[in-house]
PDB file of N, H, CA, C and O in Angstrom:
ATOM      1  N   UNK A   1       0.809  -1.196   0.000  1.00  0.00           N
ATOM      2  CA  UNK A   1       0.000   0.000   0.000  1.00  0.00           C
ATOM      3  C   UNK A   1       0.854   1.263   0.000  1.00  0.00           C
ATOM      4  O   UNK A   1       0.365   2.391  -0.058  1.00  0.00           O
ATOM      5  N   UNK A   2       2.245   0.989   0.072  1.00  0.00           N
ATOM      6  H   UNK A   2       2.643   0.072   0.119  1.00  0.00           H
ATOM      7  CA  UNK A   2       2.981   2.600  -0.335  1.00  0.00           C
ATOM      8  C   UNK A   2       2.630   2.906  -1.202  1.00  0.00           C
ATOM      9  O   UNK A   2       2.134   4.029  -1.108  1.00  0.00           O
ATOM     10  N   UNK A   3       2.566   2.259  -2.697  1.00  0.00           N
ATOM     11  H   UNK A   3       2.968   1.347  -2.773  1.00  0.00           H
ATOM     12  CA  UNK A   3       2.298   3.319  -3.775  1.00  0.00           C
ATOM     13  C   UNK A   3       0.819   4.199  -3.575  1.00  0.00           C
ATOM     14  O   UNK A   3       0.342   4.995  -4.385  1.00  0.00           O
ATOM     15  N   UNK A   4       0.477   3.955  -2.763  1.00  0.00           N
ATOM     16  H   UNK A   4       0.865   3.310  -2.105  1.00  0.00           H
ATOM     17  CA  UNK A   4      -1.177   5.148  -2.691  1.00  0.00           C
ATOM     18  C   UNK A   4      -0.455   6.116  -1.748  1.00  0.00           C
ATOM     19  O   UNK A   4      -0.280   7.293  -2.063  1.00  0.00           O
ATOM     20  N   UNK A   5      -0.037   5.595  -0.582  1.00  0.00           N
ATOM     21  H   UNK A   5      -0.178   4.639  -0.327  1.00  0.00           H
ATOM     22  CA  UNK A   5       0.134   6.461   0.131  1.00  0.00           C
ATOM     23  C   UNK A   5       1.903   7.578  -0.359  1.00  0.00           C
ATOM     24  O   UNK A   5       2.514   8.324   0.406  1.00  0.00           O
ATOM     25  N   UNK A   6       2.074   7.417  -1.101  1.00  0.00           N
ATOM     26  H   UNK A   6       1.577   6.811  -1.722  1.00  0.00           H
ATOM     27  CA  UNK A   6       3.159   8.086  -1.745  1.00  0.00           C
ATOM     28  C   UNK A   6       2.278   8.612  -3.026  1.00  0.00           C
ATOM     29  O   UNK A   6       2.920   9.408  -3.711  1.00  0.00           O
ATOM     30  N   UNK A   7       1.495   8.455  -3.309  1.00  0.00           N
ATOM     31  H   UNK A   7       0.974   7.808  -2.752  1.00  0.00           H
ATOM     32  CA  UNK A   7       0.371   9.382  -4.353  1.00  0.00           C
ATOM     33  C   UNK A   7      -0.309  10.356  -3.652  1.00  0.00           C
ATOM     34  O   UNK A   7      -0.700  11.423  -4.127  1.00  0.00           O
ATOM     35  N   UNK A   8      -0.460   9.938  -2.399  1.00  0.00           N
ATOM     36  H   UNK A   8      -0.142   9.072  -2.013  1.00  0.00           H
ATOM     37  CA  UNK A   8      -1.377  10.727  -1.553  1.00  0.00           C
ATOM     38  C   UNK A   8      -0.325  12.156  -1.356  1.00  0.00           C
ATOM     39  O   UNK A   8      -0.710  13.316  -1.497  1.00  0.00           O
ATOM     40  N   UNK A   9       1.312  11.651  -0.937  1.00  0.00           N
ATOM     41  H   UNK A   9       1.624  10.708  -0.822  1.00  0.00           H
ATOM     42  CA  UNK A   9       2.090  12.601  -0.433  1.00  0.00           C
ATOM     43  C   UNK A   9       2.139  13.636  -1.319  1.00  0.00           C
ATOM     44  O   UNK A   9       2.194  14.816  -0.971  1.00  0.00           O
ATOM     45  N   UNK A  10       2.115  13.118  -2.847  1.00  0.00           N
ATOM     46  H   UNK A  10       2.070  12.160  -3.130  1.00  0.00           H
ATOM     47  CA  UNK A  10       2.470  13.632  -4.236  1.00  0.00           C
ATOM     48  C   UNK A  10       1.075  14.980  -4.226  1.00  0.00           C
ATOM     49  O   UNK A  10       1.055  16.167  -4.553  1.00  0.00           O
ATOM     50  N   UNK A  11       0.427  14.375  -3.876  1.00  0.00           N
ATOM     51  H   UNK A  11       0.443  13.411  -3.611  1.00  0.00           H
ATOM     52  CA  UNK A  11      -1.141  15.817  -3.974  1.00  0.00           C
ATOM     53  C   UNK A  11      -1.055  16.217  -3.099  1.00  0.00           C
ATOM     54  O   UNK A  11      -1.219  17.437  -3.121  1.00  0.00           O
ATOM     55  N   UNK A  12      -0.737  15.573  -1.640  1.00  0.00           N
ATOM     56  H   UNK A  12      -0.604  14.582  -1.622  1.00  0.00           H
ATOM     57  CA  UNK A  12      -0.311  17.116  -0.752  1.00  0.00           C
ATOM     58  C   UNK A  12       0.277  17.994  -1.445  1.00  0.00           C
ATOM     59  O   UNK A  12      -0.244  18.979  -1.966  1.00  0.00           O
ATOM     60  N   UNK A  13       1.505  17.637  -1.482  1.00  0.00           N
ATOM     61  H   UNK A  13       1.929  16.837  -1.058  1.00  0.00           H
ATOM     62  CA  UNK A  13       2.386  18.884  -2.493  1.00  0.00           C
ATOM     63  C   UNK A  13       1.707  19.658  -2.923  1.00  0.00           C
ATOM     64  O   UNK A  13       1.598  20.847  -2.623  1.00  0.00           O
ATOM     65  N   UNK A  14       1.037  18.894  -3.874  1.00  0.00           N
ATOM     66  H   UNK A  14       1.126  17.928  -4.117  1.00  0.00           H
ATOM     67  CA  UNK A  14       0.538  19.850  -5.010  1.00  0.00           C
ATOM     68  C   UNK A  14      -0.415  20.997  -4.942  1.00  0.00           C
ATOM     69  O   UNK A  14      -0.763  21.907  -5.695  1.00  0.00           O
ATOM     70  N   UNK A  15      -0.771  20.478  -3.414  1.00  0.00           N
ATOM     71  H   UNK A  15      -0.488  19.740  -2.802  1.00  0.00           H
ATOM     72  CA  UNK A  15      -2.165  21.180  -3.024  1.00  0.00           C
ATOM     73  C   UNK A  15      -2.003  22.401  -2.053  1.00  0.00           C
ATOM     74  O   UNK A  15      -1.281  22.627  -1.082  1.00  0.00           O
ATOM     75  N   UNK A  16      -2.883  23.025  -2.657  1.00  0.00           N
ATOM     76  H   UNK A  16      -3.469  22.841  -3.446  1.00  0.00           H
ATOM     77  CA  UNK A  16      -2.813  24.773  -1.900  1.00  0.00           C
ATOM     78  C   UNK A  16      -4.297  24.477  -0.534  1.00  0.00           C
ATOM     79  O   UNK A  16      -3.873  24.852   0.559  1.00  0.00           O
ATOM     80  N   UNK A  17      -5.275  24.120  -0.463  1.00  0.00           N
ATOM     81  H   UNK A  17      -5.620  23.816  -1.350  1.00  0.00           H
ATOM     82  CA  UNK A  17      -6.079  23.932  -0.056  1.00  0.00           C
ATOM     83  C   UNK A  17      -5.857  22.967   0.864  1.00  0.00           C
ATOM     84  O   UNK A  17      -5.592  21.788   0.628  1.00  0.00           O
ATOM     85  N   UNK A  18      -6.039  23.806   2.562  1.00  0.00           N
ATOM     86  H   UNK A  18      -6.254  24.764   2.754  1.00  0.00           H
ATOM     87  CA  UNK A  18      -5.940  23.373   3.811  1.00  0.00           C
ATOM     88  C   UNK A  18      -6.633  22.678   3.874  1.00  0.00           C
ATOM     89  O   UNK A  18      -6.168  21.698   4.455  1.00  0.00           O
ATOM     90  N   UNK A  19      -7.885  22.512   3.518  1.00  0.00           N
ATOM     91  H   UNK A  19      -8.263  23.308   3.046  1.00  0.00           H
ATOM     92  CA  UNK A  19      -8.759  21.320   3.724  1.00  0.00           C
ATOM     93  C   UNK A  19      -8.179  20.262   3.025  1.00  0.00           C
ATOM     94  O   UNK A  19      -7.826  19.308   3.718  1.00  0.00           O
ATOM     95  N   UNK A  20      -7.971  20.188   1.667  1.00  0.00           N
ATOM     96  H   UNK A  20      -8.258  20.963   1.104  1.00  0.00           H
ATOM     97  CA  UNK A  20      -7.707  19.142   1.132  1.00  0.00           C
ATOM     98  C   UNK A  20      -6.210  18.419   1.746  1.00  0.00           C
ATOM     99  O   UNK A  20      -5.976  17.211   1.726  1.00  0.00           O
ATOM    100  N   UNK A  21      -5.497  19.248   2.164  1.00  0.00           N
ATOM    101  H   UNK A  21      -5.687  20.229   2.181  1.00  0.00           H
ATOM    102  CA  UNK A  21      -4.371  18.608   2.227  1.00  0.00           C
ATOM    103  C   UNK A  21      -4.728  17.799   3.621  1.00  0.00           C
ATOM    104  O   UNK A  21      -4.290  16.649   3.586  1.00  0.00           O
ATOM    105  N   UNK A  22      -5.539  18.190   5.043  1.00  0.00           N
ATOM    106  H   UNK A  22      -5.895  19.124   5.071  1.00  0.00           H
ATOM    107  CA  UNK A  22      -5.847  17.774   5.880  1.00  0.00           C
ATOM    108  C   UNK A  22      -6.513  16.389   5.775  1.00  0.00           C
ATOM    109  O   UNK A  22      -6.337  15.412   6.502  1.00  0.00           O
ATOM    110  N   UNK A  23      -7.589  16.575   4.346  1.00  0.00           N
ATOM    111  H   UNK A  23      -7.732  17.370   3.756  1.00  0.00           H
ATOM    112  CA  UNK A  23      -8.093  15.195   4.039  1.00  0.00           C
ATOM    113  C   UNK A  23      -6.881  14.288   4.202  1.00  0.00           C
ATOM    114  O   UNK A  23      -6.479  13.715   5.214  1.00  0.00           O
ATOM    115  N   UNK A  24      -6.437  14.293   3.070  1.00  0.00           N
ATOM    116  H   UNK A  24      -6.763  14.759   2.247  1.00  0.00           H
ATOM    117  CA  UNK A  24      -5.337  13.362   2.213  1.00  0.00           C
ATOM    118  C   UNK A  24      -4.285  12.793   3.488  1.00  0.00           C
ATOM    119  O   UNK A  24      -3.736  11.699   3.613  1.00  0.00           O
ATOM    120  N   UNK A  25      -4.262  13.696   4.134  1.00  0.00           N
ATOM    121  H   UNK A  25      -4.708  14.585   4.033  1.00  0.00           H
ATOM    122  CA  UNK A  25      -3.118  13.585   5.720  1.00  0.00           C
ATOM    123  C   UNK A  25      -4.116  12.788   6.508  1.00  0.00           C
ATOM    124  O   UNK A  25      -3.395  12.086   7.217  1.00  0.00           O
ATOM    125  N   UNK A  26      -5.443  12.476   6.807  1.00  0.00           N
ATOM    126  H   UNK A  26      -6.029  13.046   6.231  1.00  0.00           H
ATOM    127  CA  UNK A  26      -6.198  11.739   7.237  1.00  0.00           C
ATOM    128  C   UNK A  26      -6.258  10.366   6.688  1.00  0.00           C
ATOM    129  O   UNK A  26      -6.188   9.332   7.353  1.00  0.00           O
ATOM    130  N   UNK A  27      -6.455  10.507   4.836  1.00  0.00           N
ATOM    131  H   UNK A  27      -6.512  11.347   4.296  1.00  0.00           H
ATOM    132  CA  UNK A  27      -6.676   9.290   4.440  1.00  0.00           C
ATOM    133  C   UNK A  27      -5.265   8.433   4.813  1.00  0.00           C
ATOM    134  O   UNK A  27      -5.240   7.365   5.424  1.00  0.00           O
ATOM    135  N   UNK A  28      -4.133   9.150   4.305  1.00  0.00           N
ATOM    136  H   UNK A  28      -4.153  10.018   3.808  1.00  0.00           H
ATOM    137  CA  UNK A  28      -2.743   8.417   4.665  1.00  0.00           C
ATOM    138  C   UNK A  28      -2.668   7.627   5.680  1.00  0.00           C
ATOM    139  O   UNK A  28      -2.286   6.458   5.743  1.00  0.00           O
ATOM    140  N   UNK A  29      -3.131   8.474   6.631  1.00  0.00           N
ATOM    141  H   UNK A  29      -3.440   9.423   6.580  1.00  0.00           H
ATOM    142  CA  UNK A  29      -2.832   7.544   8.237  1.00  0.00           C
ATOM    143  C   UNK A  29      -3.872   6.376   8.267  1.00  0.00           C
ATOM    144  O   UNK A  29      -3.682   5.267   8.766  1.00  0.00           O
ATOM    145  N   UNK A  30      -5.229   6.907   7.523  1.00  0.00           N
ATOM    146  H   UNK A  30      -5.384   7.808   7.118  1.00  0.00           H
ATOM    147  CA  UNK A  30      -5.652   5.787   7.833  1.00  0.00           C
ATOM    148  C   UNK A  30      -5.460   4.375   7.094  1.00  0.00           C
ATOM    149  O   UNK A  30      -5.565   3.273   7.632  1.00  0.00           O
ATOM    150  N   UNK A  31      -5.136   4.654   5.658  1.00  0.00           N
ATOM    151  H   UNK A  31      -5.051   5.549   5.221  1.00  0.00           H
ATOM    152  CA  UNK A  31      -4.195   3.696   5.101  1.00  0.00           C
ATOM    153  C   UNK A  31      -3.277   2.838   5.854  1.00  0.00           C
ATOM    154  O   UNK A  31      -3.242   1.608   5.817  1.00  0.00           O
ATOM    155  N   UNK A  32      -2.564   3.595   6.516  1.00  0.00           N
ATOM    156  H   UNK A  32      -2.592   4.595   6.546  1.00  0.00           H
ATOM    157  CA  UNK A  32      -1.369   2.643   7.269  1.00  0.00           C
ATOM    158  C   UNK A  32      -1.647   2.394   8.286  1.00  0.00           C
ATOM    159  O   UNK A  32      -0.738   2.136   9.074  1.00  0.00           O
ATOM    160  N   UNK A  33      -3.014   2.359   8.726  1.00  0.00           N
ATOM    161  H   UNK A  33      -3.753   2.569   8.085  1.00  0.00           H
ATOM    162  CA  UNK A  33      -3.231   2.089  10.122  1.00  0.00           C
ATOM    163  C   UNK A  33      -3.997  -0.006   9.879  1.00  0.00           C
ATOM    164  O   UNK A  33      -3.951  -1.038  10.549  1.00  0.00           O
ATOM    165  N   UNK A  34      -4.519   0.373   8.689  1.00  0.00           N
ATOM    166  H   UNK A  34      -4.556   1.211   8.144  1.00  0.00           H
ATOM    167  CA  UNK A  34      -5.168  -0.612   7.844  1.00  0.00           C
ATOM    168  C   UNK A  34      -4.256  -1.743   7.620  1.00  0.00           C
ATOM    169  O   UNK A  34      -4.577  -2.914   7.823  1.00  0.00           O
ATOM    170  N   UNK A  35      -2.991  -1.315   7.150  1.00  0.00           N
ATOM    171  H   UNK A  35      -2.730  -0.364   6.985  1.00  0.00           H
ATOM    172  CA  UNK A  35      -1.917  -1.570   7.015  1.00  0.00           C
ATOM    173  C   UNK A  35      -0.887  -3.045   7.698  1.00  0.00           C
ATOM    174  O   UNK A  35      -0.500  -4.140   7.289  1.00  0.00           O
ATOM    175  N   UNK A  36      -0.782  -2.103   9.119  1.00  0.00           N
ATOM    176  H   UNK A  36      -1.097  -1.214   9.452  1.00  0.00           H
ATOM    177  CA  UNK A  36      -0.929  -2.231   9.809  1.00  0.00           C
ATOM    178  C   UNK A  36      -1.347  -3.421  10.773  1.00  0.00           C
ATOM    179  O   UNK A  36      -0.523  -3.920  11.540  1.00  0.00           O
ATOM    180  N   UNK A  37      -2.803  -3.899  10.693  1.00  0.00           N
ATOM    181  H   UNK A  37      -3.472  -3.494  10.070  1.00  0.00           H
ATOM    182  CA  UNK A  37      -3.682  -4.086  11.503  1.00  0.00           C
ATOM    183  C   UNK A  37      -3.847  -5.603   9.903  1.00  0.00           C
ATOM    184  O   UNK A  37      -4.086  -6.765  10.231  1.00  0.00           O
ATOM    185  N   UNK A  38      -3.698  -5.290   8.663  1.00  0.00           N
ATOM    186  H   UNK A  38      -3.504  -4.346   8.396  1.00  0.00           H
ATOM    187  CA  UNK A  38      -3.804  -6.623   7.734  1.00  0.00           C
ATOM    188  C   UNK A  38      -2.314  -7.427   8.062  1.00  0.00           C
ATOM    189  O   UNK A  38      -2.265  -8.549   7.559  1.00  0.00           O
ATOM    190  N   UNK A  39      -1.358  -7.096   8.670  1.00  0.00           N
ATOM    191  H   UNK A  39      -1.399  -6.184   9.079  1.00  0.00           H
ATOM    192  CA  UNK A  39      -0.306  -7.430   9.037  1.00  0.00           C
ATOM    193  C   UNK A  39      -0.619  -8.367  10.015  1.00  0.00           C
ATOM    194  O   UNK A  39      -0.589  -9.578   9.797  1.00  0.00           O
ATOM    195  N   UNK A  40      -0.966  -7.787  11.255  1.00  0.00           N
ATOM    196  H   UNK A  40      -0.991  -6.803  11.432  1.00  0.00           H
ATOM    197  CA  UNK A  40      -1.293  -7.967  12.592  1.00  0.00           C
ATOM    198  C   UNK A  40      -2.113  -9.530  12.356  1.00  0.00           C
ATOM    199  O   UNK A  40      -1.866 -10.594  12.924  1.00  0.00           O
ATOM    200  N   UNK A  41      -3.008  -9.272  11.463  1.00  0.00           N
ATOM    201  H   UNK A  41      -3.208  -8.408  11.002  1.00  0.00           H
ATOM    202  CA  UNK A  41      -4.007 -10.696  11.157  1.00  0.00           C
ATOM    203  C   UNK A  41      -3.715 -11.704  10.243  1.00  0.00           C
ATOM    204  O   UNK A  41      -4.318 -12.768  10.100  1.00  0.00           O
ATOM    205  N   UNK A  42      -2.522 -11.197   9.492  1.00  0.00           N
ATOM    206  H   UNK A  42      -2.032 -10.333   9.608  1.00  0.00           H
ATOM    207  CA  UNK A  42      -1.837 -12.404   9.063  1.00  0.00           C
ATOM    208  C   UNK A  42      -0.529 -13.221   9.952  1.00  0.00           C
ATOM    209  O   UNK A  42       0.154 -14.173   9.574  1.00  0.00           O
ATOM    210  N   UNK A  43      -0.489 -12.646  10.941  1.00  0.00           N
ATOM    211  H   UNK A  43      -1.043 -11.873  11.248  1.00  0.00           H
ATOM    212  CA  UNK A  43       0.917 -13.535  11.876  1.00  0.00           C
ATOM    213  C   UNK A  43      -0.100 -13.739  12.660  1.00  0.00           C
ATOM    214  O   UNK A  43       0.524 -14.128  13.647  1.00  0.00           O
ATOM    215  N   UNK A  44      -1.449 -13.781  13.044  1.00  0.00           N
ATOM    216  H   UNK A  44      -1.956 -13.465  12.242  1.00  0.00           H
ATOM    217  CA  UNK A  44      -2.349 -14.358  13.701  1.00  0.00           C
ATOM    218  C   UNK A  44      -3.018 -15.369  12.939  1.00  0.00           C
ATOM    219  O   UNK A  44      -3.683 -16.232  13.512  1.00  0.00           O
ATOM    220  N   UNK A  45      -2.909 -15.337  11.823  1.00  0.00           N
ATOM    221  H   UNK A  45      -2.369 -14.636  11.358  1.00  0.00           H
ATOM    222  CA  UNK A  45      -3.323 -16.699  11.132  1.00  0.00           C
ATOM    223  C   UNK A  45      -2.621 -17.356  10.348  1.00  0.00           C
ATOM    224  O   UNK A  45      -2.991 -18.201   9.532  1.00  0.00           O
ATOM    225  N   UNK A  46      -1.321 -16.891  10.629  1.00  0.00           N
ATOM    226  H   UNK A  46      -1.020 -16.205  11.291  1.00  0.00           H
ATOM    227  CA  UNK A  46      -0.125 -18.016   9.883  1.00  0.00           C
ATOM    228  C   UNK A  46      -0.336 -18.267  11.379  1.00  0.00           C
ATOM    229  O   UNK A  46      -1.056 -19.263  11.310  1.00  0.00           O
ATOM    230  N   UNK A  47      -0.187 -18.024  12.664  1.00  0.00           N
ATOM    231  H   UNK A  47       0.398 -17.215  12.720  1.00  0.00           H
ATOM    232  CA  UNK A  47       0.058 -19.057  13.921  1.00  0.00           C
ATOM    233  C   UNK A  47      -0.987 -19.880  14.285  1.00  0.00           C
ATOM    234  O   UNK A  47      -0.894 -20.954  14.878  1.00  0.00           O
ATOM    235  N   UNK A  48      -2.051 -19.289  13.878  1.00  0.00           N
ATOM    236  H   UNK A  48      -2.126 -18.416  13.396  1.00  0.00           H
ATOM    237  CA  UNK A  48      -3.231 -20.620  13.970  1.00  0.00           C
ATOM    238  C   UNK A  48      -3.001 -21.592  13.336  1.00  0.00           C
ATOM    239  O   UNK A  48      -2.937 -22.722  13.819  1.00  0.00           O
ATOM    240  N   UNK A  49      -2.785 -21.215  11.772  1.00  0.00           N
ATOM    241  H   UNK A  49      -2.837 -20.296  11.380  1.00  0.00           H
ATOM    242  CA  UNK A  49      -2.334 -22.380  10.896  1.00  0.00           C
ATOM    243  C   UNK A  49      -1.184 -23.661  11.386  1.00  0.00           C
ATOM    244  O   UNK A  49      -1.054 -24.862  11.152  1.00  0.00           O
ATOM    245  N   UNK A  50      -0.477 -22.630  12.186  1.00  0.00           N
ATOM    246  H   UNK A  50      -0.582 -21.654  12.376  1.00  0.00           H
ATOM    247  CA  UNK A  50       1.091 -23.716  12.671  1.00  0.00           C
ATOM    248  C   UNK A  50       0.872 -24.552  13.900  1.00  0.00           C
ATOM    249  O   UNK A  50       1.662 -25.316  14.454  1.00  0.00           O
ATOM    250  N   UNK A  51      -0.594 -24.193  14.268  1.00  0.00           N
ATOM    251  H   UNK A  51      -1.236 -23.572  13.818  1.00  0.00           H
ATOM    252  CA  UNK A  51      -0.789 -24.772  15.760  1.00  0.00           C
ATOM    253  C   UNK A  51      -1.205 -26.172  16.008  1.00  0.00           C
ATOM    254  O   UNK A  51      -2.403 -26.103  16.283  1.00  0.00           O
ATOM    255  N   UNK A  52      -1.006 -26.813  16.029  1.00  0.00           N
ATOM    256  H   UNK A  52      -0.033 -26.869  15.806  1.00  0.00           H
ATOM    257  CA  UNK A  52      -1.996 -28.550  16.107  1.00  0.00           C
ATOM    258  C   UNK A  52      -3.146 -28.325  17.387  1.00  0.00           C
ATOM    259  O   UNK A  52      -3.906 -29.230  17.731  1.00  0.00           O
ATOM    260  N   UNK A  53      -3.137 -27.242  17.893  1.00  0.00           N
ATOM    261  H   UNK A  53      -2.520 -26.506  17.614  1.00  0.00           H
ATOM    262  CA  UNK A  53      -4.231 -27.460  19.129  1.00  0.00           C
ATOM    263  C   UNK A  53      -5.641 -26.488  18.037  1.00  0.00           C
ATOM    264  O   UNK A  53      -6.843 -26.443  18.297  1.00  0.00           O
ATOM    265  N   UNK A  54      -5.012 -25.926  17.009  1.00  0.00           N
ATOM    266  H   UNK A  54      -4.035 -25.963  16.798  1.00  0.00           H
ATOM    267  CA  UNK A  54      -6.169 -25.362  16.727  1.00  0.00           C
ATOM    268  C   UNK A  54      -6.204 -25.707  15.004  1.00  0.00           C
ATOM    269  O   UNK A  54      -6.252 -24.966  14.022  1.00  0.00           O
ATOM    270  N   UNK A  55      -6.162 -26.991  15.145  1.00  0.00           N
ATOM    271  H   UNK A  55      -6.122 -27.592  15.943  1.00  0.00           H
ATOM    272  CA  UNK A  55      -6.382 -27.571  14.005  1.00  0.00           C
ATOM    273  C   UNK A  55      -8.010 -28.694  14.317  1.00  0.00           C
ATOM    274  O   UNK A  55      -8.474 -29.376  13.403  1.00  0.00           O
TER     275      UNK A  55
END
């Protein structure tokens, strides 16, 4: 998910408009919070997978 959130950085730049740039600084974080958290639930289900008690 960097390449969005490095598109996102690219229109900050570009952008004169406090609101918009505030959006885009919102969506970012929440991107990587997403991020993040799809990470978090895949080493929680590669360890289920590895477990014989939860097979």
């Amino acid at each position: 998910m960097d390449w969005i959130v490095e598109l996102i950085e690219k229109q900050k730049e570009m952008s004169k408009d406090y609101r918009e740039i505030a959006l885009l600084e919102a969506v970012a974080q929440y991107i990587q919070e997403q991020d993040q958290r799809i990470d978090s639930l895949n080493g929680q289900l590669e360890g289920k997978m590895w477990s014989p008690s939860n097979w």
